[in-house]
PDB file of N, CA, C and O in Angstrom:
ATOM      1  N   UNK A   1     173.737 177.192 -73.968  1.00  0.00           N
ATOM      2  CA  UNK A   1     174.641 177.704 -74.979  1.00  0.00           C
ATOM      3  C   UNK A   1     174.369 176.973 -76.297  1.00  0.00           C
ATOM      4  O   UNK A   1     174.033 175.790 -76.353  1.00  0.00           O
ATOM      5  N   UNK A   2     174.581 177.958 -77.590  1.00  0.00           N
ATOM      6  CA  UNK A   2     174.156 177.181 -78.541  1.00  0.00           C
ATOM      7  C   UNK A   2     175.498 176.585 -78.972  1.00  0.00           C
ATOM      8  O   UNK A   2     176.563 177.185 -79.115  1.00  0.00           O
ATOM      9  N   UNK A   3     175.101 174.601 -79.243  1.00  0.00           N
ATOM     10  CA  UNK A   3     176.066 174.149 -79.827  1.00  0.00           C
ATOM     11  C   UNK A   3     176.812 174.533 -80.771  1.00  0.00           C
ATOM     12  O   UNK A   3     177.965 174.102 -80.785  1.00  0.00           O
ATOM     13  N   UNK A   4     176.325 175.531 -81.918  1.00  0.00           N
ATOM     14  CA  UNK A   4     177.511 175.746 -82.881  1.00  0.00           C
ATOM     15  C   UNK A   4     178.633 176.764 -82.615  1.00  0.00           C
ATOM     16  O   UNK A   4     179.666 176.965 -83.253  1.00  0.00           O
ATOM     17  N   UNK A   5     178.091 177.436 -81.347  1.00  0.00           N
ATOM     18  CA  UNK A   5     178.751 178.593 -80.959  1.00  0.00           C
ATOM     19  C   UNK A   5     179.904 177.724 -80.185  1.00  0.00           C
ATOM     20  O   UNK A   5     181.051 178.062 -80.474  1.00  0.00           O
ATOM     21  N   UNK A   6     179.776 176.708 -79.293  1.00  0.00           N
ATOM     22  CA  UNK A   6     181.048 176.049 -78.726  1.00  0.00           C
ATOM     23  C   UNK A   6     182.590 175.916 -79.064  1.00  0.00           C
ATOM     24  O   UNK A   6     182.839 176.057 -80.262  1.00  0.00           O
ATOM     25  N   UNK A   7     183.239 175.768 -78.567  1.00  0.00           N
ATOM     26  CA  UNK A   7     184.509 175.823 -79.083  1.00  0.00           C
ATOM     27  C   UNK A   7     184.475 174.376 -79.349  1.00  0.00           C
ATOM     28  O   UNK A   7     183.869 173.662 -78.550  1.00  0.00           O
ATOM     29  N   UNK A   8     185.330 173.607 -80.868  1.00  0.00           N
ATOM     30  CA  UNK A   8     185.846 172.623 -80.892  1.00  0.00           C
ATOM     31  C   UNK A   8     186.261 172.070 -79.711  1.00  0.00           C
ATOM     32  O   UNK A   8     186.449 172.810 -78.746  1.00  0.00           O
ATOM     33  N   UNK A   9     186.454 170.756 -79.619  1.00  0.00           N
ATOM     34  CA  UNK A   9     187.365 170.100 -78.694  1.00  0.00           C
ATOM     35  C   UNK A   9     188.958 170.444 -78.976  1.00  0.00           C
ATOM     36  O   UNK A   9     189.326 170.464 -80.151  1.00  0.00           O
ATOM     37  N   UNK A  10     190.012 170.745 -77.809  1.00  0.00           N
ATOM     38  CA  UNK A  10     190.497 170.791 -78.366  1.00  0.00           C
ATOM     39  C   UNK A  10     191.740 169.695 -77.755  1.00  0.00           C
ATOM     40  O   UNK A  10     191.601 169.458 -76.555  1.00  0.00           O
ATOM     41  N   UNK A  11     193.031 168.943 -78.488  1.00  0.00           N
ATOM     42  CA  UNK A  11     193.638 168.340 -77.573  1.00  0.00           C
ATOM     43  C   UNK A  11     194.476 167.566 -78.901  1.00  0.00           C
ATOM     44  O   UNK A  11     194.482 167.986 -80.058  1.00  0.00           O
ATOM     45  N   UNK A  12     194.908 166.799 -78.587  1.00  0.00           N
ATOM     46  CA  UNK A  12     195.888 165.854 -79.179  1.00  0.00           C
ATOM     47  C   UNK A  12     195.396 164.360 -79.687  1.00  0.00           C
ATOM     48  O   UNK A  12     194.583 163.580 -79.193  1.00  0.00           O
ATOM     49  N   UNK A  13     196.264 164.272 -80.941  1.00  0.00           N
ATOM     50  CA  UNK A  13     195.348 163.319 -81.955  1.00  0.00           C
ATOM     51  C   UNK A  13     196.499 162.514 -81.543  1.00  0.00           C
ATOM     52  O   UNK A  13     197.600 163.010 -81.303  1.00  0.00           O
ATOM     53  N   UNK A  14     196.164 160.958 -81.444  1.00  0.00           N
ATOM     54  CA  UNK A  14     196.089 159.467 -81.406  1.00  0.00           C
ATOM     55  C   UNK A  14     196.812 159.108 -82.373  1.00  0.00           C
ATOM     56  O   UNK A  14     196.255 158.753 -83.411  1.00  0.00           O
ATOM     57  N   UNK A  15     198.500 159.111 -82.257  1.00  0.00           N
ATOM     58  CA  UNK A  15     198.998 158.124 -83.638  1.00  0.00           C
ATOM     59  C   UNK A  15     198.322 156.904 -84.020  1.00  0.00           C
ATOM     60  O   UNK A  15     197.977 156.703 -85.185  1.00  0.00           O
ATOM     61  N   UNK A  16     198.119 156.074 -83.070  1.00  0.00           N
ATOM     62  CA  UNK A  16     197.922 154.750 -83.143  1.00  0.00           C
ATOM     63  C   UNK A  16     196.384 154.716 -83.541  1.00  0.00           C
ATOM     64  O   UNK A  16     196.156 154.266 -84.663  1.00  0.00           O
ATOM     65  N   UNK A  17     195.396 155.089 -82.850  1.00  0.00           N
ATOM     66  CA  UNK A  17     193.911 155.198 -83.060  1.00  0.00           C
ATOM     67  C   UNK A  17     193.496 156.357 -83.868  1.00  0.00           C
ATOM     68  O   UNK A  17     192.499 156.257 -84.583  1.00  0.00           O
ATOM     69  N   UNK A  18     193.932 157.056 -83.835  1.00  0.00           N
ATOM     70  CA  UNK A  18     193.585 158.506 -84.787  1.00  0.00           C
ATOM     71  C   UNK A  18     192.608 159.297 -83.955  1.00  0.00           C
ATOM     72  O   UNK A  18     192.118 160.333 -84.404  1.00  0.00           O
ATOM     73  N   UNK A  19     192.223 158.708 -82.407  1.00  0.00           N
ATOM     74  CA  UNK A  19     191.175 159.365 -81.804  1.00  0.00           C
ATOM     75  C   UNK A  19     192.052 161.315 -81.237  1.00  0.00           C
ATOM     76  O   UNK A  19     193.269 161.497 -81.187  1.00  0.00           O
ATOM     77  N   UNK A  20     191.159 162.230 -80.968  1.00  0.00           N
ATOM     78  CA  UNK A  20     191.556 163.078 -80.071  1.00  0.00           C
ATOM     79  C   UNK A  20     191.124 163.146 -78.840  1.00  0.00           C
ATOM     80  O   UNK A  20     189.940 162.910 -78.604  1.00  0.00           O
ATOM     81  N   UNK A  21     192.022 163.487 -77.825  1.00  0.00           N
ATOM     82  CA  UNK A  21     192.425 162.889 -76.352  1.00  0.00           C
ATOM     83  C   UNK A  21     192.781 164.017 -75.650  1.00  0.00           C
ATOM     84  O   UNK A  21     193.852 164.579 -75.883  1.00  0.00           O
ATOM     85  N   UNK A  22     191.981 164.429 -74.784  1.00  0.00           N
ATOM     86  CA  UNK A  22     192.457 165.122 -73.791  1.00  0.00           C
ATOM     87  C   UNK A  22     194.103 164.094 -72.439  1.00  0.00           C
ATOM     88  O   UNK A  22     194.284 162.929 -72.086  1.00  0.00           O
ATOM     89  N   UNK A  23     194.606 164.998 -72.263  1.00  0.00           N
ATOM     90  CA  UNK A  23     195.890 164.455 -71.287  1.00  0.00           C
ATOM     91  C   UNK A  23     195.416 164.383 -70.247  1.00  0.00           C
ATOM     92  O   UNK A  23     195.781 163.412 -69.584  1.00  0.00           O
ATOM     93  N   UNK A  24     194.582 165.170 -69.719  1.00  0.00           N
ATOM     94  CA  UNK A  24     194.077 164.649 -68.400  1.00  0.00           C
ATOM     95  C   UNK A  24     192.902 163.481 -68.209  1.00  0.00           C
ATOM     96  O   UNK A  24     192.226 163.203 -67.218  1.00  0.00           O
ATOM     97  N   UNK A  25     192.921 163.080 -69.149  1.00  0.00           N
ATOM     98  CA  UNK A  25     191.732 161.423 -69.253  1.00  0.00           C
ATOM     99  C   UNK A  25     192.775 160.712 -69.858  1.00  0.00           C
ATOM    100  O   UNK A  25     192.171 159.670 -70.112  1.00  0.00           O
ATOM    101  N   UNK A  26     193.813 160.554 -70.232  1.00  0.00           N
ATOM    102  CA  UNK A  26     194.614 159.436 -71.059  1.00  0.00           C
ATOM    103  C   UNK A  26     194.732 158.251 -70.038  1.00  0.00           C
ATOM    104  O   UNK A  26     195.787 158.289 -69.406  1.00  0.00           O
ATOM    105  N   UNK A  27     193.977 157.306 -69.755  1.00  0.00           N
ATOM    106  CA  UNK A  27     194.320 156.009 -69.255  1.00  0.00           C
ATOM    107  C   UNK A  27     194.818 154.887 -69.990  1.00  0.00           C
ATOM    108  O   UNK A  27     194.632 154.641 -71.181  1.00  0.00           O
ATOM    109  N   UNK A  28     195.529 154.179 -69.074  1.00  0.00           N
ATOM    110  CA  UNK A  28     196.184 152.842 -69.850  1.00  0.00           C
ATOM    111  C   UNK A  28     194.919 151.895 -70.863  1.00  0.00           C
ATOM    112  O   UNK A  28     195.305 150.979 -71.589  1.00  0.00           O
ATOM    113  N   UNK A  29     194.031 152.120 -70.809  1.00  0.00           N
ATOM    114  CA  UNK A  29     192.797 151.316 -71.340  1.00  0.00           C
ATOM    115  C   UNK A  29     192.134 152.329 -72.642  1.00  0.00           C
ATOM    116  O   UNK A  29     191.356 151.896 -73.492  1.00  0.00           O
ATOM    117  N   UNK A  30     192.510 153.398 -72.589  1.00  0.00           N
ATOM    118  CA  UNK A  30     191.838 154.546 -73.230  1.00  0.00           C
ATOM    119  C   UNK A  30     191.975 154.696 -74.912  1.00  0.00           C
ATOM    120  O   UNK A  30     191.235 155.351 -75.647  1.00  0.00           O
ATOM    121  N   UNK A  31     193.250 153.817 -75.321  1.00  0.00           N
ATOM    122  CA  UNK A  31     193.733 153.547 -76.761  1.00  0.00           C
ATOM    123  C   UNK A  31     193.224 152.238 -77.277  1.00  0.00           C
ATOM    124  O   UNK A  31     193.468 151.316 -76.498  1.00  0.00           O
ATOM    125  N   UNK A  32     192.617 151.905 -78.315  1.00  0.00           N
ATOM    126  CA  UNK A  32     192.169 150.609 -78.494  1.00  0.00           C
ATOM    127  C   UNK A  32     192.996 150.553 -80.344  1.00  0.00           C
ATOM    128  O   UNK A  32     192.549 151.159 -81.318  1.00  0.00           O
ATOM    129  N   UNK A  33     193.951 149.863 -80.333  1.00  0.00           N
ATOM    130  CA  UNK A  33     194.772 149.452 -81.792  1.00  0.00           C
ATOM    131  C   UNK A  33     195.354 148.165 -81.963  1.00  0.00           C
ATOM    132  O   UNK A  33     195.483 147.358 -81.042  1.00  0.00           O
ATOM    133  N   UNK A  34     195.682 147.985 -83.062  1.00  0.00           N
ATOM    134  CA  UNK A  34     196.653 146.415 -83.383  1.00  0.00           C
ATOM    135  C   UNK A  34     198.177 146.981 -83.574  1.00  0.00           C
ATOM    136  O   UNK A  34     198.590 147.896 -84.286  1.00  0.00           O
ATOM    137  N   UNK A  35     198.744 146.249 -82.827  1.00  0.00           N
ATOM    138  CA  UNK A  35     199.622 146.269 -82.600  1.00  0.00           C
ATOM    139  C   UNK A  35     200.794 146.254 -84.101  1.00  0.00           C
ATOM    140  O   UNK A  35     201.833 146.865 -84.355  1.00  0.00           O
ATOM    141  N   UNK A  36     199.977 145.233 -84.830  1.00  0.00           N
ATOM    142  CA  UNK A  36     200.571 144.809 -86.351  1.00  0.00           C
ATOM    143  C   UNK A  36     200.020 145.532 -87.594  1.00  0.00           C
ATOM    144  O   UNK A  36     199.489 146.622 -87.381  1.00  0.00           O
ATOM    145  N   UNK A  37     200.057 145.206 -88.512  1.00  0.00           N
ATOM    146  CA  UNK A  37     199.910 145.719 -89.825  1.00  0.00           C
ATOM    147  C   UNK A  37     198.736 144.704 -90.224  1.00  0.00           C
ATOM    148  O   UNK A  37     198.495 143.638 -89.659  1.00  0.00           O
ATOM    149  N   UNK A  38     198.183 145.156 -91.116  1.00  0.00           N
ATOM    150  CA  UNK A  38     196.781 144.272 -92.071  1.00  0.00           C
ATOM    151  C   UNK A  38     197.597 143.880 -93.424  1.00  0.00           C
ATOM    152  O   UNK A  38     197.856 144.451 -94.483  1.00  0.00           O
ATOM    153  N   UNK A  39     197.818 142.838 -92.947  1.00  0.00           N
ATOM    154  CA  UNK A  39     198.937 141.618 -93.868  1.00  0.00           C
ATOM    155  C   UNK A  39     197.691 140.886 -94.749  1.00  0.00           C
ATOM    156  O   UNK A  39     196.553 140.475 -94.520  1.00  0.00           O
ATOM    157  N   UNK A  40     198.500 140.967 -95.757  1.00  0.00           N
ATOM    158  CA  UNK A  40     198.260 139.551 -96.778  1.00  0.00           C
ATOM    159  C   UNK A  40     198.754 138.850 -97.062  1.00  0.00           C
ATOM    160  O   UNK A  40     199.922 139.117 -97.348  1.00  0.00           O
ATOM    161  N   UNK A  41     198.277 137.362 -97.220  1.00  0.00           N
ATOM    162  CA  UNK A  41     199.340 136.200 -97.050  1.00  0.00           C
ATOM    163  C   UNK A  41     198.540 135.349 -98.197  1.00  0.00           C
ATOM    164  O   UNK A  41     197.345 135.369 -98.493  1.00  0.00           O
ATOM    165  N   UNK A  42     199.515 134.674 -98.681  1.00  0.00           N
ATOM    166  CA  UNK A  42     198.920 133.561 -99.510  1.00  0.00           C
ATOM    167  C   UNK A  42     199.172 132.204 -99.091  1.00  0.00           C
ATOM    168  O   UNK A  42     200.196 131.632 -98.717  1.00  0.00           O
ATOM    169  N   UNK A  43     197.531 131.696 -99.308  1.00  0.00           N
ATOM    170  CA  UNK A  43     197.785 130.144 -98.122  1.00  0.00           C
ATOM    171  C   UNK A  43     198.750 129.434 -98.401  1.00  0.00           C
ATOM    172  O   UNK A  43     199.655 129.329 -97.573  1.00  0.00           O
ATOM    173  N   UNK A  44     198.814 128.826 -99.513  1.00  0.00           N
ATOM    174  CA  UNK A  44     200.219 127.848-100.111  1.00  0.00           C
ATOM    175  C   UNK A  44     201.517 128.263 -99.630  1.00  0.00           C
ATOM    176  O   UNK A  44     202.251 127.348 -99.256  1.00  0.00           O
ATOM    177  N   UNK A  45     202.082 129.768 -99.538  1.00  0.00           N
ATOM    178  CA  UNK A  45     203.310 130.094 -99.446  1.00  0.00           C
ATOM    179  C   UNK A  45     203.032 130.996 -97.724  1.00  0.00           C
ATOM    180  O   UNK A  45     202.823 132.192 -97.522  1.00  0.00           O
ATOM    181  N   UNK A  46     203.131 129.960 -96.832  1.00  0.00           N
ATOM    182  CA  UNK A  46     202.842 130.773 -95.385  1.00  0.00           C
ATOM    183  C   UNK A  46     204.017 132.103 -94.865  1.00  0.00           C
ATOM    184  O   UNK A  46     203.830 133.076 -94.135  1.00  0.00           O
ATOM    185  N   UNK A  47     205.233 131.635 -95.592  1.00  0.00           N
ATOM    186  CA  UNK A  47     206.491 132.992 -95.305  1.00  0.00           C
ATOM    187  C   UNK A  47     206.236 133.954 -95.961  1.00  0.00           C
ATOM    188  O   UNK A  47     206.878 134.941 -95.602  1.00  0.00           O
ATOM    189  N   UNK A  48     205.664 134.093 -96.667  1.00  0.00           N
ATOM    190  CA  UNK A  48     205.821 135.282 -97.910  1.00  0.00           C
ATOM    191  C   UNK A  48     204.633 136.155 -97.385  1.00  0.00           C
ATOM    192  O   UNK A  48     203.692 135.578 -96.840  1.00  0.00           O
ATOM    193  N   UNK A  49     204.628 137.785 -97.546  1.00  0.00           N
ATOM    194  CA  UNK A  49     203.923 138.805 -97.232  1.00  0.00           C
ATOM    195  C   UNK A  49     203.741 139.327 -98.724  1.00  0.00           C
ATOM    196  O   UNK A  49     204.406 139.090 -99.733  1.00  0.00           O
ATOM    197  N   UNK A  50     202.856 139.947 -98.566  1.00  0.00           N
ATOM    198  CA  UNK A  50     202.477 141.075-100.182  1.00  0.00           C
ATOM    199  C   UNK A  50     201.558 141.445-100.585  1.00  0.00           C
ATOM    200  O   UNK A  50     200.595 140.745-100.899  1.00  0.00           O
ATOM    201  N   UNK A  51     201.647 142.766-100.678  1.00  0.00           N
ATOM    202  CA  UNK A  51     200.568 143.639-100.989  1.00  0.00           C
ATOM    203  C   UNK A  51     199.824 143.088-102.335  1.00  0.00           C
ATOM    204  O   UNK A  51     200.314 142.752-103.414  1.00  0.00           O
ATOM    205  N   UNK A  52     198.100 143.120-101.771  1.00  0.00           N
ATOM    206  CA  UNK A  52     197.394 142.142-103.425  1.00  0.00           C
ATOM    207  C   UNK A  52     197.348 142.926-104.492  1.00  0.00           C
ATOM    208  O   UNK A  52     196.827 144.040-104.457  1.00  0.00           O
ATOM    209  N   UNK A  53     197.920 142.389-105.597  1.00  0.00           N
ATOM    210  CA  UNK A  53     197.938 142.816-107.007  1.00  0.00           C
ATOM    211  C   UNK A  53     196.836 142.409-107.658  1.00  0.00           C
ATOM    212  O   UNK A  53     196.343 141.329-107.333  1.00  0.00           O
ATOM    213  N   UNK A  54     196.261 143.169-108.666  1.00  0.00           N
ATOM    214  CA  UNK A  54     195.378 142.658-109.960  1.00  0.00           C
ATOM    215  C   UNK A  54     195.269 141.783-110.235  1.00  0.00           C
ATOM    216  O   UNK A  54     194.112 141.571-110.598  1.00  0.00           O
ATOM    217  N   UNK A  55     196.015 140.815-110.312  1.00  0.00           N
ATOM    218  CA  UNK A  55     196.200 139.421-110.792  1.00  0.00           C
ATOM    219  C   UNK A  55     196.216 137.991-109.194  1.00  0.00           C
ATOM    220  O   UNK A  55     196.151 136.762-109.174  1.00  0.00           O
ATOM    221  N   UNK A  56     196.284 138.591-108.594  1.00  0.00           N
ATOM    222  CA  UNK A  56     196.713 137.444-107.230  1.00  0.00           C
ATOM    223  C   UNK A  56     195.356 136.805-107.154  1.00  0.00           C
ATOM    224  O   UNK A  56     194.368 137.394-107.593  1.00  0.00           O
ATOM    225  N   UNK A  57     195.269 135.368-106.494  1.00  0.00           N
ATOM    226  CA  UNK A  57     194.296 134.931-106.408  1.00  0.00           C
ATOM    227  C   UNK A  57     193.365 135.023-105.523  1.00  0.00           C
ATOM    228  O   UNK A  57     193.729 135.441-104.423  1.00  0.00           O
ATOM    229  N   UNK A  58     191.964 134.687-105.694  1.00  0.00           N
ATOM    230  CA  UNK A  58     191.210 134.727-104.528  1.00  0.00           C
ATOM    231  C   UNK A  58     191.424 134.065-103.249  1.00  0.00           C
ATOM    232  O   UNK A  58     190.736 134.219-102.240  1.00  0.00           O
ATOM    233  N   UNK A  59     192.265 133.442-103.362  1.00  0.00           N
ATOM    234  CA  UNK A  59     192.700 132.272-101.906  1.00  0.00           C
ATOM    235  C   UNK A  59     193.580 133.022-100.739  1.00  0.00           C
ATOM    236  O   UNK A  59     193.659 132.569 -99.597  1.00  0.00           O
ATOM    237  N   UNK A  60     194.209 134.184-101.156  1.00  0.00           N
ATOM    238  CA  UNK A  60     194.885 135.296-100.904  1.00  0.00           C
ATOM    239  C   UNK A  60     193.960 135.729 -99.633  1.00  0.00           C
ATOM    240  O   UNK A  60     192.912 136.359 -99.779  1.00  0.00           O
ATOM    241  N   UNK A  61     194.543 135.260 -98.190  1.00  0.00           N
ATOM    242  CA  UNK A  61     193.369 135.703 -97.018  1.00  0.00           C
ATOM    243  C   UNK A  61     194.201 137.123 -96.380  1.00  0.00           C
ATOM    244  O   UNK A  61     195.349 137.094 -95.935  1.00  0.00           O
ATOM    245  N   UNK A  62     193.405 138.229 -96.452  1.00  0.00           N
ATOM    246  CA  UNK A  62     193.916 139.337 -95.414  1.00  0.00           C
ATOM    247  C   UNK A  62     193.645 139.144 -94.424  1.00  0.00           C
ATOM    248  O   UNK A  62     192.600 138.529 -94.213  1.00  0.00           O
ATOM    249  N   UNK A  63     194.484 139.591 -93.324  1.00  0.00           N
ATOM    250  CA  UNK A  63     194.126 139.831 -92.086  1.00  0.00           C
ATOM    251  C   UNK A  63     194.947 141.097 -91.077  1.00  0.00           C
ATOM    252  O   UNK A  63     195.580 142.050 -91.532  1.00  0.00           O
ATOM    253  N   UNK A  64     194.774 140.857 -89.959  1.00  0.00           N
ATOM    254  CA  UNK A  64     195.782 141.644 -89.053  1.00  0.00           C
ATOM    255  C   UNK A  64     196.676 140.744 -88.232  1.00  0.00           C
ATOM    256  O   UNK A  64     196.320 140.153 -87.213  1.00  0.00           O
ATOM    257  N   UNK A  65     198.038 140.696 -88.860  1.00  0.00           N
ATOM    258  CA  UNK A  65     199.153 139.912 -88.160  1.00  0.00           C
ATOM    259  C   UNK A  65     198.657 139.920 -86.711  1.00  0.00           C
ATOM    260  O   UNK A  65     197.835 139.006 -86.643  1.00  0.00           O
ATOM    261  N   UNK A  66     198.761 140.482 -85.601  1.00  0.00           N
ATOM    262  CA  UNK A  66     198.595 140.359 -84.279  1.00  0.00           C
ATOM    263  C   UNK A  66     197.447 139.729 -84.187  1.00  0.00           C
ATOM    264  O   UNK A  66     197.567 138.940 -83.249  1.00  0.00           O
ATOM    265  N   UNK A  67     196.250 139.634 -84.714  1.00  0.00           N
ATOM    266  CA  UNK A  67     195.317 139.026 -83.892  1.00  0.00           C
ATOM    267  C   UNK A  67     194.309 137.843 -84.768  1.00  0.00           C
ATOM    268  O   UNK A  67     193.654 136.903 -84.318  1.00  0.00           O
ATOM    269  N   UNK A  68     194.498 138.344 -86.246  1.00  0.00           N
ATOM    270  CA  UNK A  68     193.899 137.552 -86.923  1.00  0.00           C
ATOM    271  C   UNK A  68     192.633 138.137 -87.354  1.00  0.00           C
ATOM    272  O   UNK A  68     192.106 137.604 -88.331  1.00  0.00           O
ATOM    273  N   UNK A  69     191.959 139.278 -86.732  1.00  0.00           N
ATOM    274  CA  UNK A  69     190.802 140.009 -87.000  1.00  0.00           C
ATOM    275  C   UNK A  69     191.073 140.003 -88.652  1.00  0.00           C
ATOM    276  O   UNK A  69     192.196 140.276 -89.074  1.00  0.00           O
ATOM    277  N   UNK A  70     189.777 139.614 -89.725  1.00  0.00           N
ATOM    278  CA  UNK A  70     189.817 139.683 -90.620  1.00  0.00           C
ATOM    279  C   UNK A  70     188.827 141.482 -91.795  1.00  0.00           C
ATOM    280  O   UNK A  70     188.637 141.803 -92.968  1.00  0.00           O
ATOM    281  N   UNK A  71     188.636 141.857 -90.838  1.00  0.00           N
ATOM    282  CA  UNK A  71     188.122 143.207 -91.008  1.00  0.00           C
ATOM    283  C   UNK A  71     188.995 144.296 -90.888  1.00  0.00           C
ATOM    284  O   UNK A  71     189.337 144.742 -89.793  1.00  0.00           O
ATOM    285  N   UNK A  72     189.434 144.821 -92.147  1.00  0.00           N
ATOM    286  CA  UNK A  72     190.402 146.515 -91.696  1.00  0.00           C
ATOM    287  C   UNK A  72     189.909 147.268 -90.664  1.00  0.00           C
ATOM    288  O   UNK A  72     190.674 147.991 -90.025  1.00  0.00           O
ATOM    289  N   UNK A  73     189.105 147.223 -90.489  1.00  0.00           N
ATOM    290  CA  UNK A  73     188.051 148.494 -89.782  1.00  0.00           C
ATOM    291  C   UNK A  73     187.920 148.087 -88.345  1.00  0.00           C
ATOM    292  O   UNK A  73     187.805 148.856 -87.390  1.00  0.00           O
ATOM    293  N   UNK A  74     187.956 146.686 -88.314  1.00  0.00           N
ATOM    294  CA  UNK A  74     188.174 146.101 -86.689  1.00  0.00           C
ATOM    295  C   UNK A  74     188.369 146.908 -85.613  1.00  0.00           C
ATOM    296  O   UNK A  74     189.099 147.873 -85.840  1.00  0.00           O
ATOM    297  N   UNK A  75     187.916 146.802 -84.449  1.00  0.00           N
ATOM    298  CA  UNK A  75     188.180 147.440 -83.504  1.00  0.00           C
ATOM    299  C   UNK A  75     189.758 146.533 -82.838  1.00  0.00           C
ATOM    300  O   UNK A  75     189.769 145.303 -82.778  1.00  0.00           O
ATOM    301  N   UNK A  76     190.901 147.335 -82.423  1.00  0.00           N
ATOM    302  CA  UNK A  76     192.160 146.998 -81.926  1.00  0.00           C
ATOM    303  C   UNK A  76     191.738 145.955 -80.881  1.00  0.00           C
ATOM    304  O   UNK A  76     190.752 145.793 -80.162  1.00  0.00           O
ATOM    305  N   UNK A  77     193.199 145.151 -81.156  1.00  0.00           N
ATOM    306  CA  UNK A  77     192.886 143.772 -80.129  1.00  0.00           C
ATOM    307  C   UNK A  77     194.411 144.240 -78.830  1.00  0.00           C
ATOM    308  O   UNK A  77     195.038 143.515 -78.058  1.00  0.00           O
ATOM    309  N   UNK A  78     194.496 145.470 -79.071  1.00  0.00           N
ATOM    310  CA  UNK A  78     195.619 145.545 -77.758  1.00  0.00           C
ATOM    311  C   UNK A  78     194.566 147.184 -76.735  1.00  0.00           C
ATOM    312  O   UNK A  78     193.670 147.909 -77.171  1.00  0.00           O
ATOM    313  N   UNK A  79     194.959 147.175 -75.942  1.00  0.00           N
ATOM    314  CA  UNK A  79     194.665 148.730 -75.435  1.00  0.00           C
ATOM    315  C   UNK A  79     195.869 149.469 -74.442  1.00  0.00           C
ATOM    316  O   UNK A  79     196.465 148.715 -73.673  1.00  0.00           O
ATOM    317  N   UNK A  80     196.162 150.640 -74.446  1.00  0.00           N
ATOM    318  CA  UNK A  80     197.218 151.587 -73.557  1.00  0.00           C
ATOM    319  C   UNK A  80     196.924 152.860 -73.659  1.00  0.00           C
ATOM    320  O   UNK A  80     195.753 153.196 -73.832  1.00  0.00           O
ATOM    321  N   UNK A  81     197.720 153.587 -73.589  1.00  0.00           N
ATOM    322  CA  UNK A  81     197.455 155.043 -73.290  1.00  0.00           C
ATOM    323  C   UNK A  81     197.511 155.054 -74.484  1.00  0.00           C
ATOM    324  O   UNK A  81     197.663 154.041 -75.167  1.00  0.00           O
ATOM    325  N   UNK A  82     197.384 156.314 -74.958  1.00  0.00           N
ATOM    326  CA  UNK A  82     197.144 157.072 -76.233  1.00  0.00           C
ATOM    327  C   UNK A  82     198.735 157.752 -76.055  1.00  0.00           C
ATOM    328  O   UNK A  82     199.389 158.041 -75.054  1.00  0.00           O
ATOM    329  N   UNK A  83     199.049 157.868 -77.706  1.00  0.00           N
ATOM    330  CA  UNK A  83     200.168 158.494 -77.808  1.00  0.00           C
ATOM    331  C   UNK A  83     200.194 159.323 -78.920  1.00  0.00           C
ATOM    332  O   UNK A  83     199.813 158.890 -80.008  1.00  0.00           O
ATOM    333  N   UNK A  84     200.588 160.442 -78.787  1.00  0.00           N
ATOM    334  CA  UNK A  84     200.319 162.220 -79.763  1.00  0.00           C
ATOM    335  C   UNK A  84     201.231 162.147 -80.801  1.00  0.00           C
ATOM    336  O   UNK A  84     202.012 163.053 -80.509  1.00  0.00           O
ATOM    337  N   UNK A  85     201.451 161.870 -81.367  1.00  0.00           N
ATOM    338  CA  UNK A  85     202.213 163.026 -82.490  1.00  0.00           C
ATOM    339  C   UNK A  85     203.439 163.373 -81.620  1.00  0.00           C
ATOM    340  O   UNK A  85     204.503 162.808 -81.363  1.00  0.00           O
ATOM    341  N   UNK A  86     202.905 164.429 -81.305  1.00  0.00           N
ATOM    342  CA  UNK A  86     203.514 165.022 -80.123  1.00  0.00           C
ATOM    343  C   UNK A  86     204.893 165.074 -79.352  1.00  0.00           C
ATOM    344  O   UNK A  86     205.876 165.765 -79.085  1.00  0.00           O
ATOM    345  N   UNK A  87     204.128 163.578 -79.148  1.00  0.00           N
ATOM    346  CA  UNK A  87     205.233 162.609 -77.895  1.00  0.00           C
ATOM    347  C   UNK A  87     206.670 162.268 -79.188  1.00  0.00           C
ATOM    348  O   UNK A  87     206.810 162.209 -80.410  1.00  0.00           O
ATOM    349  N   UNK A  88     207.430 162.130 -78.024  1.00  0.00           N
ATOM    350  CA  UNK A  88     208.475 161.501 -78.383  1.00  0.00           C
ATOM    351  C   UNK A  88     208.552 160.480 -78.370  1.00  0.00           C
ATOM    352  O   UNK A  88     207.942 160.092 -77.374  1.00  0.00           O
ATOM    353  N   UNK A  89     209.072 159.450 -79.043  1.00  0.00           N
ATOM    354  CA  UNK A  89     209.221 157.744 -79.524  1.00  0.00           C
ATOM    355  C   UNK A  89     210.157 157.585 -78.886  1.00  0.00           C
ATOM    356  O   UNK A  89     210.707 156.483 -78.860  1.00  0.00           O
TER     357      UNK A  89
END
């Protein structure tokens, strides 16, 4: 069969990962995300959170609260099922 002729995949998109997921493969291992937000912190003031402005300094380290991964793009340091849109919270 020619590939362009195929039907899309079709199934349910991944709040957490953004992946699409068939329901009959959703395993507890199958979602890979952080649990937290990609925080910025400034070293001197360890309580304080805030989004970096124009002006903030370079000492200003981002990361991901839960794990410390310093890359946005990181692959998730938790894994579970996948959860849709869909689903109810």
């Amino acid at each position: 069969m020619d590939p362009k002729k195929q039907k899309p995949m079709s199934g349910r998109v991944c709040r957490r990962c953004k992946i699409t997921y068939q329901s009959s493969v959703n395993e507890s291992t199958s979602c890979r995300f952080h649990p937290s937000i990609f925080v910025c912190r400034r070293h001197d003031d360890q309580k304080r959170y805030y989004q970096l402005g124009p002006n903030d300094p370079p000492y200003t380290a981002k990361f991901y609260d839960c794990c410390g991964a310093e890359d946005p793009d990181d692959a998730g340091c938790t894994t579970s099922f996948h959860i849709s849109y869909d689903d109810e919270t």
